[in-house]
C-alpha positions in Angstrom: 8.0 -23.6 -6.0 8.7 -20.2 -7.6 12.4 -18.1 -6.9 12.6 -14.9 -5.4 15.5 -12.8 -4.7 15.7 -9.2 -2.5 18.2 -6.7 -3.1 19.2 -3.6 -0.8 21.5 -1.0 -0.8 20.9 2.4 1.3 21.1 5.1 -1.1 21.0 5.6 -5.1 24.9 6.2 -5.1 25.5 2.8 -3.9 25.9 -0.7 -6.4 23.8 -3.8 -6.0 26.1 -5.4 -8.6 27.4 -8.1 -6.5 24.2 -8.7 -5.0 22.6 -9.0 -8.1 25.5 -11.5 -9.4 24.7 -13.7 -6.1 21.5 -13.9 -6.8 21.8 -15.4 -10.7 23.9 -17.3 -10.0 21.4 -18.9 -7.3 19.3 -19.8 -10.2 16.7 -16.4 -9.2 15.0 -15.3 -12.5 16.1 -11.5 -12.8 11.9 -10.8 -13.1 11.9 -12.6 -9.7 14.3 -10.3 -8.3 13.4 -6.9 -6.2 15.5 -3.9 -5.2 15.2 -1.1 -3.2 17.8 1.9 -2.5 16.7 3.0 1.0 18.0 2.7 4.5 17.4 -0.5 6.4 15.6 0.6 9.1 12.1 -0.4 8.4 9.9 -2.5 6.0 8.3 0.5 4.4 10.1 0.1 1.3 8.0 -0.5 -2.0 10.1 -3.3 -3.6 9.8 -5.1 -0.8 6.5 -4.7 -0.4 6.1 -5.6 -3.8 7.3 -9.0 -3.6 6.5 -9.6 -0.3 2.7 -9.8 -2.1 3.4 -12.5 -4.7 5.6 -14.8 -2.8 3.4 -17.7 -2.1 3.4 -20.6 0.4 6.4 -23.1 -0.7 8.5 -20.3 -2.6 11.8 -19.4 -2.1 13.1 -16.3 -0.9 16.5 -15.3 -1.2 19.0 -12.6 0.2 23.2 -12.2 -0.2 23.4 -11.5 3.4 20.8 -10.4 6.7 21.6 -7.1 6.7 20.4 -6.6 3.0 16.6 -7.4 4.7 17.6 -4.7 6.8 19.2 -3.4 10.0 16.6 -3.2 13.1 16.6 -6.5 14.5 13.2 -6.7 16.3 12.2 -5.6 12.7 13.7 -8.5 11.1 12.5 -10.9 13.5 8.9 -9.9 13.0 9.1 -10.3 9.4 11.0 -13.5 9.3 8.3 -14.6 11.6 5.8 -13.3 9.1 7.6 -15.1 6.1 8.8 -18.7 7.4 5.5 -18.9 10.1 2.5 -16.6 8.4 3.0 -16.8 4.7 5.0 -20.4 5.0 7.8 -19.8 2.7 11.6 -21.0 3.0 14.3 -18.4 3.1 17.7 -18.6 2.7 21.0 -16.2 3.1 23.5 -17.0 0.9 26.5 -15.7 3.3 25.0 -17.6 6.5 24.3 -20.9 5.9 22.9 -21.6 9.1 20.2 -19.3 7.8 18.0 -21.7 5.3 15.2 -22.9 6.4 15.0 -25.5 3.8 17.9 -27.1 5.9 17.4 -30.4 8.0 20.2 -30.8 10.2 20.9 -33.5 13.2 17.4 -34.1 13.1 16.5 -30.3 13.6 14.6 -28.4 10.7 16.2 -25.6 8.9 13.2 -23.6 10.7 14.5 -23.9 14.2 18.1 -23.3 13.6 17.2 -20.2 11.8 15.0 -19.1 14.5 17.7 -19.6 17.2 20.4 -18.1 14.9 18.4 -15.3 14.4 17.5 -15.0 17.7 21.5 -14.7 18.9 22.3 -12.4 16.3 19.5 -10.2 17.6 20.6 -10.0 21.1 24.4 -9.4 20.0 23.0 -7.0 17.3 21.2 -5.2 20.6 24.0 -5.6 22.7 26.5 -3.9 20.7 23.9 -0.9 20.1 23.7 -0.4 24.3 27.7 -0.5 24.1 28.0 2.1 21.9 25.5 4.3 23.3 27.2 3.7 26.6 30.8 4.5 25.2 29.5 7.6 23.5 27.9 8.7 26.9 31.0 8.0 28.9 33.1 10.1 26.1 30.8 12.9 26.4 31.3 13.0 29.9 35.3 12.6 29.6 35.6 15.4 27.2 33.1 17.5 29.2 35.6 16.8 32.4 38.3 18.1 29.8 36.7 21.3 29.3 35.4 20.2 26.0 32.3 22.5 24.8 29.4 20.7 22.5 27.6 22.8 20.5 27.6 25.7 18.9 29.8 28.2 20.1 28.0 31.4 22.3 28.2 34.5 20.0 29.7 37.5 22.2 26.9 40.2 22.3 27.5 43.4 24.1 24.9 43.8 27.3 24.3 47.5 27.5 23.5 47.2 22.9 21.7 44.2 24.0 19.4 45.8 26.3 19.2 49.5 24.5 18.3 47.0 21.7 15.8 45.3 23.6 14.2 49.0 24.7 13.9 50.1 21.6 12.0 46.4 20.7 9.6 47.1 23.6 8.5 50.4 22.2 8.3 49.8 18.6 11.1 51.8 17.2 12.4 48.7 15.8 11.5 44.3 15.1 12.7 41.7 16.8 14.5 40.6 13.1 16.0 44.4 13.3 17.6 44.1 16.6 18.8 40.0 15.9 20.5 41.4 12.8 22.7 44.7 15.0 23.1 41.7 17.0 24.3 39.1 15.1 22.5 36.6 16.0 18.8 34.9 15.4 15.4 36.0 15.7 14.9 32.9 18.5 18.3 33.7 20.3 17.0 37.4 20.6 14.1 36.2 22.6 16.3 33.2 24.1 18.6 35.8 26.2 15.9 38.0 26.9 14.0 35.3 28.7 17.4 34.5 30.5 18.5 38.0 31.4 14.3 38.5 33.0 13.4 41.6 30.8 
């Protein structure tokens, strides 16, 4: 059974020194140990990648905490599936315990607990994203209600310019990028109001 430790952080800027401390003192050979500084949001991530083609049925692999494997759920799932039920090999996260497959508890393998723990955490994980999308929509709505605007403000453009402007356009006296710049505003805004104004 060969030792193998995954490290992520989400950008460059951020240290891995605590992970990497973990993971020694785990007994992982530093050779046996990947990182990647990328977001968590998918597997396409060449450490990973990396290890995840030399770790070999009955080899450990070890991570400081879930979210280090990385942040969408369903994604996580499908690869712990792939690890612990494809490829065979025991994982274990140091901050969760209940996480090692290598674990036999009442009777139960480390496997199933996993499984199930993973599976909760999921729909929590899930959960909590459909809470905060719902609080952010009824926010929206509160501070619309309030007379809140969202976006960028509406520049102020004068209609009788605007349309002189617009003349001159039509009969080539001057471009579209002449007349946004009188205007002050863009190229695609120019066209924008014309379409709502109907000329």
């Amino acid at each position: 059974m060969k030792k193998y430790g995954y490290i992520r952080v989400s950008s460059k800027d951020q240290h891995s020194d605590r992970q990497w401390i973990q993971l020694r003192r785990f007994g992982i050979p530093k050779d046996h140990i990947y990182e990647d500084k990328l977001s968590g949001k998918d597997f396409n991530r060449p450490e990973y990648n990396r290890m995840a083609s030399k770790i070999k049925q009955g080899d450990l692999l070890v991570i400081t905490s879930i979210d280090r494997l990385g942040r969408n759920y369903e994604e996580i799932l499908e690869q712990w599936r792939i690890l612990t039920k494809g490829i065979k090999v025991d994982v274990a996260v140091i901050n969760m315990p209940l996480l090692d497959t290598r674990q036999t508890q009442n009777g139960l393998t480390g496997t199933f607990i996993s499984d199930l723990v993973l599976q909760i955490l999921s729909y929590v994980a899930e959960t909590e994203r459909t809470n905060i999308r719902n609080r952010q929509k009824e926010g929206i709505a509160a501070a619309k209600k309030r007379g809140v605007q969202f976006g960028r403000p509406r520049i102020p453009v004068d209609d009788d310019e605007f349309f002189d402007l617009v003349g001159k356009w039509r009969n080539g006296k001057i471009t579209s990028e002449n007349a946004a710049a009188i205007l002050g505003i863009s190229r695609s805004t120019f066209f924008y109001r014309m379409k709502v104004a109907g000329v």
